[in-house]
MARMI-903247 format. One record per residue (C-alpha): x, y, z. Coordinates in pm, 1 decimal, m for minus. Layout:
N
X; Y; Z .
...
***
This chain:
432
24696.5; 28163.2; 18020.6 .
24685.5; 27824.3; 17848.5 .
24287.5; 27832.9; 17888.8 .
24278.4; 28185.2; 17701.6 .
24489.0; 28107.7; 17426.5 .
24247.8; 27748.7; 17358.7 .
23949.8; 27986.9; 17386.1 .
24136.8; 28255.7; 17149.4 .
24203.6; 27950.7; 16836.3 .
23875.2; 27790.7; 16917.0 .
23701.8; 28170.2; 16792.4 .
23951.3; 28209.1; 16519.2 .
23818.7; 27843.9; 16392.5 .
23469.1; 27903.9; 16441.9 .
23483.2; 28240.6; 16260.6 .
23709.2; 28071.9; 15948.6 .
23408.0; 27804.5; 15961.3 .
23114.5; 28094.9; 15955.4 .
23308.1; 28230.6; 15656.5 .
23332.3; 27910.8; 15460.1 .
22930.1; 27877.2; 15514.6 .
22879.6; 28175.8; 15373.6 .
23041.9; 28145.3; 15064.4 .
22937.6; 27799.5; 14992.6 .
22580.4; 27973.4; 15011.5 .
22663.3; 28241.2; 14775.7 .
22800.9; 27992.8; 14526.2 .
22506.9; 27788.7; 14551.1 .
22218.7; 28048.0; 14543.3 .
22413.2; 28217.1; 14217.9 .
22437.9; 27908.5; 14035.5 .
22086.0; 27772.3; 14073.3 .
22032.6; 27473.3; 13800.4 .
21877.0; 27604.2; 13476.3 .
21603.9; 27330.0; 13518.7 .
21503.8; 27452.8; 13821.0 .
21417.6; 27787.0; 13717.8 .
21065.4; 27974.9; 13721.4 .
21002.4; 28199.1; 13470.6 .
20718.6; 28450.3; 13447.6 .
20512.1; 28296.5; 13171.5 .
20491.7; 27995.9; 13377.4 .
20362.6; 28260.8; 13700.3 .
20089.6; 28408.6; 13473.9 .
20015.1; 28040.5; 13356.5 .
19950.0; 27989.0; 13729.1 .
19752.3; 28252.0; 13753.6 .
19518.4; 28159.6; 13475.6 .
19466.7; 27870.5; 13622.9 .
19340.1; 28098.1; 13978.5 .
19101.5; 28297.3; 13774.3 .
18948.5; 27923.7; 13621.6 .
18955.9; 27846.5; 13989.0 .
18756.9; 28131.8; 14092.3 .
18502.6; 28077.8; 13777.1 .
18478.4; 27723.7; 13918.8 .
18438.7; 27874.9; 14306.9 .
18197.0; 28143.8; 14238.4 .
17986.2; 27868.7; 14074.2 .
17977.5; 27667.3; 14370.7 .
17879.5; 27926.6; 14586.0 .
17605.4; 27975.4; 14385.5 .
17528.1; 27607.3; 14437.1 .
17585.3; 27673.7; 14780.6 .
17369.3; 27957.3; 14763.5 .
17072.2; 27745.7; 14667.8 .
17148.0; 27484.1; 14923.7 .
17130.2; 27764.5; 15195.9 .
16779.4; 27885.4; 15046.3 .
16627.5; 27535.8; 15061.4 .
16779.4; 27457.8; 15370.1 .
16588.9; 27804.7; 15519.0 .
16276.9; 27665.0; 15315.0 .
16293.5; 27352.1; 15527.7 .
16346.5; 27577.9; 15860.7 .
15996.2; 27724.5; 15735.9 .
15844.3; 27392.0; 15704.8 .
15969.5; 27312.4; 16049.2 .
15837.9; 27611.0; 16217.5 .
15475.4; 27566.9; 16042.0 .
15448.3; 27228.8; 16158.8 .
15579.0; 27317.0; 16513.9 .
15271.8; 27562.3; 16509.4 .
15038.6; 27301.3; 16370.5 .
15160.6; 27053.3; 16660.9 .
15083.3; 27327.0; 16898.6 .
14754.6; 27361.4; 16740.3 .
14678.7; 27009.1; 16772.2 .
14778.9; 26949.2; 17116.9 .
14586.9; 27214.9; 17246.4 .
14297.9; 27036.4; 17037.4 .
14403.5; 26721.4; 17188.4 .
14336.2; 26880.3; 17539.2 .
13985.1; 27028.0; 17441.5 .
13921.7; 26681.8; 17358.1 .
14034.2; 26495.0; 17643.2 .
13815.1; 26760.7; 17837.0 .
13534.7; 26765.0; 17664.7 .
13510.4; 26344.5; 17710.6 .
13551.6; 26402.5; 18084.2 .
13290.7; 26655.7; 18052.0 .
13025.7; 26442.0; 17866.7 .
13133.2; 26154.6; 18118.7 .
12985.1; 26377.9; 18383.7 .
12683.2; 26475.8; 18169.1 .
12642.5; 26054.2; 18144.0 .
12611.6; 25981.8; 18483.1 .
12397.5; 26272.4; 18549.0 .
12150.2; 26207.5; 18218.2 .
12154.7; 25808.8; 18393.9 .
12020.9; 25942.7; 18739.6 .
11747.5; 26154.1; 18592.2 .
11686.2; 25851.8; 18368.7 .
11677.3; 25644.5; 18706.3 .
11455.8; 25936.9; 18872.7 .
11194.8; 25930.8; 18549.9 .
11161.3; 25572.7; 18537.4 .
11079.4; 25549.9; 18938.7 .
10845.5; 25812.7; 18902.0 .
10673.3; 25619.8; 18554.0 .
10617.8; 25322.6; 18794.3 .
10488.2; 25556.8; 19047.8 .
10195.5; 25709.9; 18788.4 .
10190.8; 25371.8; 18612.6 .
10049.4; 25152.8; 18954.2 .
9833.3; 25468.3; 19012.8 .
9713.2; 25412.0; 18677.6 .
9644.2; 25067.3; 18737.5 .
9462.5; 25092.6; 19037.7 .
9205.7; 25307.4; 18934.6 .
9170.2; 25063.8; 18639.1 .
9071.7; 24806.2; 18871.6 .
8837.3; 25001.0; 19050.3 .
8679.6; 25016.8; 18760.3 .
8658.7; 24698.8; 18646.3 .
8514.8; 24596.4; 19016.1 .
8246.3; 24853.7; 18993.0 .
8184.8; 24718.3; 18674.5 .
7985.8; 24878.6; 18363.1 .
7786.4; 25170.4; 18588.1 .
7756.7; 25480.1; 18401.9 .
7759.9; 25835.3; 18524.3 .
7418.2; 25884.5; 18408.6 .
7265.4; 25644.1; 18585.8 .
7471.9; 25756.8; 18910.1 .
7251.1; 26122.2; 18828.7 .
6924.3; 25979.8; 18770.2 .
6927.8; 25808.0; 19095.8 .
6903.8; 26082.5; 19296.4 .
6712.1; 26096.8; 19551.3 .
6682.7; 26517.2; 19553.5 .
6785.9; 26803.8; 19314.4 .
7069.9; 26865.7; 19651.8 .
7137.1; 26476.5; 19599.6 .
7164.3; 26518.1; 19239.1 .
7456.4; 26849.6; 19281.8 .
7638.0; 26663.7; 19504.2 .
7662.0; 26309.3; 19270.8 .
7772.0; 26569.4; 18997.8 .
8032.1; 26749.1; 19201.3 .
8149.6; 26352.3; 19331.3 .
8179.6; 26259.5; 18916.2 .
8363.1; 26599.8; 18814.8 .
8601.6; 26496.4; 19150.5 .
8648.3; 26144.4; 18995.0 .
8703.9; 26236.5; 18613.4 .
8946.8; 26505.8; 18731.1 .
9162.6; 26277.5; 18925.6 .
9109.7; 26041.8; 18658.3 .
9243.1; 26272.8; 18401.7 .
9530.9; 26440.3; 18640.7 .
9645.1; 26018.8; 18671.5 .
9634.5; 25951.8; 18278.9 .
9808.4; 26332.0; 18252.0 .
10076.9; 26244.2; 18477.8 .
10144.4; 25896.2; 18374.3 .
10193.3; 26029.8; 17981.4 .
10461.0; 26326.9; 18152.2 .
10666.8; 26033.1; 18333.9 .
10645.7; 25848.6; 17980.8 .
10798.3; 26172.4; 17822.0 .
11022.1; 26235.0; 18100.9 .
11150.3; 25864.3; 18037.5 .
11166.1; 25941.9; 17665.1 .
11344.7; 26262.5; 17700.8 .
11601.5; 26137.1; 17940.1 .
11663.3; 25829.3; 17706.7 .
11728.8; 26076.5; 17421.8 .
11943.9; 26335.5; 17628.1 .
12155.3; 26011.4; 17749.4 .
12165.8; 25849.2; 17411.0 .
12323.5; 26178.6; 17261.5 .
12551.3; 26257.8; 17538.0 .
12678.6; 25874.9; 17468.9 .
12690.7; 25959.6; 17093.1 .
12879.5; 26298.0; 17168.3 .
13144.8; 26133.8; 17386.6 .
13192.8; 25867.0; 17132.1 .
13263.1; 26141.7; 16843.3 .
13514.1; 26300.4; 17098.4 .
13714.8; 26001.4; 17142.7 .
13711.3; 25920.0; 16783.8 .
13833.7; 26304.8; 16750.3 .
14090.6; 26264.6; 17016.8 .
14212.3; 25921.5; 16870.6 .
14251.4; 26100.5; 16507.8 .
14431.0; 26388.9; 16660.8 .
14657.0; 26207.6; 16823.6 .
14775.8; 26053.3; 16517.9 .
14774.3; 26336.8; 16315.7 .
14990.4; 26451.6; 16650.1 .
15252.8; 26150.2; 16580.6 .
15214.8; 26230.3; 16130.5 .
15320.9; 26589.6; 16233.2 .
15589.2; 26508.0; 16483.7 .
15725.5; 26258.5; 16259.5 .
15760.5; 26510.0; 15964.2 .
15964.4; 26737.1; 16210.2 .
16191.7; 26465.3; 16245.0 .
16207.4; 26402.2; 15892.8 .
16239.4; 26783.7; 15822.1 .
16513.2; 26799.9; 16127.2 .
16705.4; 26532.6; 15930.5 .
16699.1; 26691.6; 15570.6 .
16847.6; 27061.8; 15803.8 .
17153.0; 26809.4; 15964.0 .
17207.2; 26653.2; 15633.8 .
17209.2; 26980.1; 15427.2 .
17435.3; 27130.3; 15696.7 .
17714.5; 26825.6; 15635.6 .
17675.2; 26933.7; 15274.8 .
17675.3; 27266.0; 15292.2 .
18004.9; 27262.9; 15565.0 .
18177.4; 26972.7; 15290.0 .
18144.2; 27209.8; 15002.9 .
18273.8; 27499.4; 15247.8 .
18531.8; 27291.5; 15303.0 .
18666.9; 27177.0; 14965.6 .
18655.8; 27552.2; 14861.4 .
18828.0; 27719.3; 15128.1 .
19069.3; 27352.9; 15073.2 .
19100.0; 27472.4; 14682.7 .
19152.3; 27859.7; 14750.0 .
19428.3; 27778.4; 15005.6 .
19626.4; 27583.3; 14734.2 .
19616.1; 27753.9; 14474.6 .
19714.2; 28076.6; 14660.4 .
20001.6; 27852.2; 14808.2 .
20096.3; 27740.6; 14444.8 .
20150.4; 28145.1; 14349.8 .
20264.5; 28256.0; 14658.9 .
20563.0; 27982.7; 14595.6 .
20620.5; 28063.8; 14236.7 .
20640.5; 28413.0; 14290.8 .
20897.9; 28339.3; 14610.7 .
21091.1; 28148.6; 14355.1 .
21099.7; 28369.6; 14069.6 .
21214.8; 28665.3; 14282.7 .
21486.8; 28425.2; 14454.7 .
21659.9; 28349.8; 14098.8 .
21671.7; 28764.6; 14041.0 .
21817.2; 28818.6; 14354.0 .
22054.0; 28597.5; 14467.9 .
22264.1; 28773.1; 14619.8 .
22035.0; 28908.6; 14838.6 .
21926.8; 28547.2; 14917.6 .
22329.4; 28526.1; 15051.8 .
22257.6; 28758.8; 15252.9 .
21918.8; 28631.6; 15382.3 .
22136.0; 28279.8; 15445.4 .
22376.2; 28443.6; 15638.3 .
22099.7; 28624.8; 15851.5 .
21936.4; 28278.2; 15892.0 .
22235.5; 28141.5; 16021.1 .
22286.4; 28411.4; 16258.1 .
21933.8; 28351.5; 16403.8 .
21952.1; 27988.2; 16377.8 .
22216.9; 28033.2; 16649.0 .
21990.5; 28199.8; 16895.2 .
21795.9; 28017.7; 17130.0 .
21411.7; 28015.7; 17091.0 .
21141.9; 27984.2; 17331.7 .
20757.8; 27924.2; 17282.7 .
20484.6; 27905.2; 17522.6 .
20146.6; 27768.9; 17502.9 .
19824.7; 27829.4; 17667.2 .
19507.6; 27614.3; 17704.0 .
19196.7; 27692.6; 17861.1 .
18948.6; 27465.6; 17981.4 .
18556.1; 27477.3; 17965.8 .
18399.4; 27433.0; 18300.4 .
18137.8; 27166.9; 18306.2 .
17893.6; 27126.9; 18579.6 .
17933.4; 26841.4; 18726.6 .
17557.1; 26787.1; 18885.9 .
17255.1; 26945.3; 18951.0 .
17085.2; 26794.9; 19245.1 .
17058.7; 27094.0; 19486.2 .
17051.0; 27481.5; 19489.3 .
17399.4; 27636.6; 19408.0 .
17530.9; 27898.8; 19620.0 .
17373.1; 28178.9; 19439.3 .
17019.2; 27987.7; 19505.7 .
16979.2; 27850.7; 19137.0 .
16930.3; 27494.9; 19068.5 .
17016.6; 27309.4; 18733.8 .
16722.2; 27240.4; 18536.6 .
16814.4; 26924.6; 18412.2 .
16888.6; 26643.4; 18634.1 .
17125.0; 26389.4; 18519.6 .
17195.3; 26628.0; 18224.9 .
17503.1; 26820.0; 18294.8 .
17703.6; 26853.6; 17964.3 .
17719.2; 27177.2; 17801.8 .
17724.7; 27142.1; 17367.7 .
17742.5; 27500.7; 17326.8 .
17816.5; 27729.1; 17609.1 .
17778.3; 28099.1; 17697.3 .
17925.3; 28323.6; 17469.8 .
17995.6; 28441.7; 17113.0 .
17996.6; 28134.4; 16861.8 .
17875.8; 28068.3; 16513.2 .
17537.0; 28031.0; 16468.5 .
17447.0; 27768.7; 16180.9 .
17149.3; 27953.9; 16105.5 .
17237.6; 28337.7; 16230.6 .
17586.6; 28365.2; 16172.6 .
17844.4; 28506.2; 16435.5 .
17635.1; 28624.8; 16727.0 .
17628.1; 28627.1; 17120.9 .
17452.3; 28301.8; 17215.8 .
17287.8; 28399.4; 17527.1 .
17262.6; 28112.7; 17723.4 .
17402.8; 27766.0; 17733.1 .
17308.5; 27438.7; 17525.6 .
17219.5; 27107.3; 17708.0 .
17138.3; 26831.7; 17544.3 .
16897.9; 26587.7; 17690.5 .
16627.8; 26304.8; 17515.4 .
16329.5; 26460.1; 17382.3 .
16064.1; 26448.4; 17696.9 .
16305.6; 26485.4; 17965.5 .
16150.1; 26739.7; 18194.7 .
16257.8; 27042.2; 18277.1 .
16262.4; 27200.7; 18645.7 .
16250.1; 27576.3; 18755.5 .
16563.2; 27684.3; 18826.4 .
16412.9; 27916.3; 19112.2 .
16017.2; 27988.7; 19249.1 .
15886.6; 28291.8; 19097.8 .
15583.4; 28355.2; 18825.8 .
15554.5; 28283.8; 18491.7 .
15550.6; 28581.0; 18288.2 .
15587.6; 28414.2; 17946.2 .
15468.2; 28058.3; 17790.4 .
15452.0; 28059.8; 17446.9 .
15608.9; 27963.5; 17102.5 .
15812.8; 28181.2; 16889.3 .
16005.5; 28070.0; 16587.1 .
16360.9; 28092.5; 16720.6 .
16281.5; 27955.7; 17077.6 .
16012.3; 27757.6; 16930.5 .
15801.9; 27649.3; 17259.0 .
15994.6; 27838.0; 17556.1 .
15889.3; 27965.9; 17924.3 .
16042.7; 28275.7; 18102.9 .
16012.3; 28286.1; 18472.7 .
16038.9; 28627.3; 18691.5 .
16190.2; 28554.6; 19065.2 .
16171.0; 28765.8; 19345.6 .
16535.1; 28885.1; 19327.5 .
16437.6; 29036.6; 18998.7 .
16643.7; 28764.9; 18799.2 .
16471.6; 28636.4; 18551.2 .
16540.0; 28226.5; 18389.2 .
16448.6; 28154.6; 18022.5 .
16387.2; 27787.6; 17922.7 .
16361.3; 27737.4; 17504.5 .
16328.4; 27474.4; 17244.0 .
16059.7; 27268.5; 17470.4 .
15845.3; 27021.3; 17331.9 .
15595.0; 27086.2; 17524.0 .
15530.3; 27369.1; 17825.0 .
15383.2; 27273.9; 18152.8 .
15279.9; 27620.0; 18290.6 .
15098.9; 27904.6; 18197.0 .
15149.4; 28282.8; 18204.6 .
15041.8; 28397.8; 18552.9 .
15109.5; 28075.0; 18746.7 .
15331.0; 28062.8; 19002.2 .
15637.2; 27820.4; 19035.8 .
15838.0; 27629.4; 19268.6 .
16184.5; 27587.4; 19247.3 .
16233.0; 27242.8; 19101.2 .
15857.6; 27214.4; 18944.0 .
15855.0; 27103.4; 18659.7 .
15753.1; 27333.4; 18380.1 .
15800.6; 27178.1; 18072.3 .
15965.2; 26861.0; 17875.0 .
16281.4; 26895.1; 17582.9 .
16266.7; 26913.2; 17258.5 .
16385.1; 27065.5; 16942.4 .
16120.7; 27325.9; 16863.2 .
16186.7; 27647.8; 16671.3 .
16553.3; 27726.3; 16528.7 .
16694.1; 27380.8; 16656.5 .
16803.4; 27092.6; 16484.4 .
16825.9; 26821.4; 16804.4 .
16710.3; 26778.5; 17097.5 .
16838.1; 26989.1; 17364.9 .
16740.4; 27287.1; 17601.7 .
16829.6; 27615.7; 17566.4 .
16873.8; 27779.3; 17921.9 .
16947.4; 28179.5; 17977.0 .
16966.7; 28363.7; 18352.6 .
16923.0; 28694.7; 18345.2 .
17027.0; 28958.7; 18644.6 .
16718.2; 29203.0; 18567.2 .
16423.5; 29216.0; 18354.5 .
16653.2; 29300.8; 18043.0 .
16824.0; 29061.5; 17777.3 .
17142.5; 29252.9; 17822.3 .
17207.2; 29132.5; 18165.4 .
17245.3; 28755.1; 18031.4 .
17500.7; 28556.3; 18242.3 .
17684.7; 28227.2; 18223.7 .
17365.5; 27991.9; 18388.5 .
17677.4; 27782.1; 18450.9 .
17826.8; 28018.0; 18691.1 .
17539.0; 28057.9; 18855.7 .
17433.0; 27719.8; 18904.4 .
17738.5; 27510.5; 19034.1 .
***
């Protein structure tokens, strides 16, 4: 009984101290200081201010505006010289086969040279022996070999013997100056094959600078994109930063200036706060947590492999995201990033059905397996297969880079359950 009646006064007091709250609120919400007050001119005043704001915003984003063309004028600039690098490898490998080529041409020019000059000696000690035979005969001339014969059947047969000798003679002399020209010609043919392979490696040694110019204007190009970016997302910054103040600053003054017409309705809004304040709240949180593959040695359970070993880390990962050069849009693959060079493995055998450049995936491969799945593999410096060549799983079939809409190094990796785009998967899934 004793417990009740303590439980009874305890109410009464708590209810007697709810009602002196109250009031105390009343009073002091009715009798707001004078110097505290917001009046409307001082609202519109804000509001002036906004519109100068917005003046002062939509000239930035006109600024902004400009920055965005010149930054997609640079993305031009880097997909031109992407195609000129292509151009000039592919020159580079016409070069390096047409000096093997003319290698081959060398050594065969310097065995016919070898065969001509054997054969010269051949005619040329012919040549010499008849000389000799002459000499030893000494000065006899044919006409005194025909008027010593004995018989007009002596004096056919001496003629017949001479035409014999001044034949051979001749066919000696005839085939000592062909050697000679032989010898001459091979000389020549050597001596421009020499002069050929020269001009190729002098080609080859200018292309591969030209190679390292280009490359090194990508770079530089690369580096203007990244620092235009930080620009562009500062100034996006500051004005979404400006916007969200400024609409703070009138939401406020307008909160105020309807507080001091209604205060009595703000009572009552104190009195409802201290009724919920008394209520117990609860809040709950969730986090999610990327998966990250954590290797890449071996096949995965589904029979892919990771493309990149010792490169696990996933920048950008399946899914929708915001494209710095698209907008919002489904990135169809995931992002590893990996130094330029770093080669890049088949994720499963199959064919090659694609290998070529394109400005978004700059250099990139696709490769069609036998389960009808199909692996895409962009943003390569350079490819390693062709279209039409078969693939193991693990080959390598082509190195990292940043080609095409990229602004660092990294490889852009898509799996596909069919022949279609629209069956792109999570690679991660599939490969750990």
């Amino acid at each position: 009984m004793q417990h009740i009646l303590c439980s009874k006064e305890r109410g009464k007091r708590f209810v007697a101290w709810l009602m002196a709250a109250i009031m105390l609120l009343f009073v002091m919400a009715s009798a707001l200081p004078a110097a505290q007050a917001v009046t409307q001119d001082e609202i519109d005043d804000m509001k002036s201010q906004a519109s100068s704001l917005k003046e002062q915003q939509a000239d930035l984003q006109s600024k902004l505006d400009e920055l965005e063309n010149s930054q997609n004028a640079a993305l031009d600039q880097k997909f031109l010289l992407e195609e000129k690098i292509n151009v000039l490898q592919e020159q580079i490998a016409l070069s390096e086969q047409a000096i093997q080529d003319y290698g081959e041409m060398i050594d065969q020019k310097e065995v016919e040279l070898a065969e001509a000059q054997e054969e010269e000696a051949k005619y040329q000690e012919e040549f010499n022996q008849r000389v000799r035979s002459m000499e030893e005969r000494g000065n006899v001339s044919y006409w005194s070999v025909l008027f010593n014969a004995n018989s007009f059947s002596d004096l056919l047969d001496q003629i017949n013997a001479i035409s014999e000798v001044m034949d051979y003679d001749n066919q000696v002399m005839d085939n000592l100056a062909a050697a000679r020209q032989a010898v001459a010609d091979a000389k020549a043919d050597l001596e421009e094959n020499k002069a050929a392979e020269e001009a190729a490696k002098a080609d080859l040694e200018s292309q591969k600078a030209e190679l390292e110019t280009e490359q090194a204007n990508v770079d530089a190009v690369i580096s203007e994109i990244e620092s235009q970016s930080s620009v562009y997302a500062q100034k996006m910054d500051e004005l979404e930063d400006d916007s969200a103040t400024i609409a703070s600053q009138i939401a406020q003054a307008e909160k105020d200036y309807q507080a001091q017409l209604e205060a009595q309705r703000k009572a009552e809004e104190a009195k409802k706060a201290q009724e919920e304040a008394s209520k117990g709240q609860s809040s709950s949180s969730n986090s999610g947590s990327t998966n990250t593959p954590s290797g890449g040695g071996s096949a995965s359970s589904s029979g892919f492999l990771w493309p990149l070993s010792g490169y696990t880390r996933v920048s950008s990962p399946f899914g929708y995201r915001n494209c710095p050069f698209h907008g919002q849009e489904l990135h169809g693959g995931c992002d590893v990033p990996a130094p330029s060079g770093t080669p890049i493995m088949a994720t499963k055998s199959g064919v090659v059905v694609v290998s070529t450049y394109g400005s978004s995936y700059g250099n990139y491969v696709v490769i069609a397996h036998s389960d009808g799945s199909r692996s895409l593999y962009a943003h390569q410096s350079q490819r390693a297969v062709s279209v039409g060549q078969t693939v193991s799983q693990g080959q390598v079939i082509g190195y990292v880079g940043t080609t095409g809409s990229s602004t660092g190094n990294h490889l852009h990796f898509e799996i596909w359950l069919n022949s279609s785009s629209s069956s792109r998967v999570n690679p991660v899934a599939y490969c750990f």
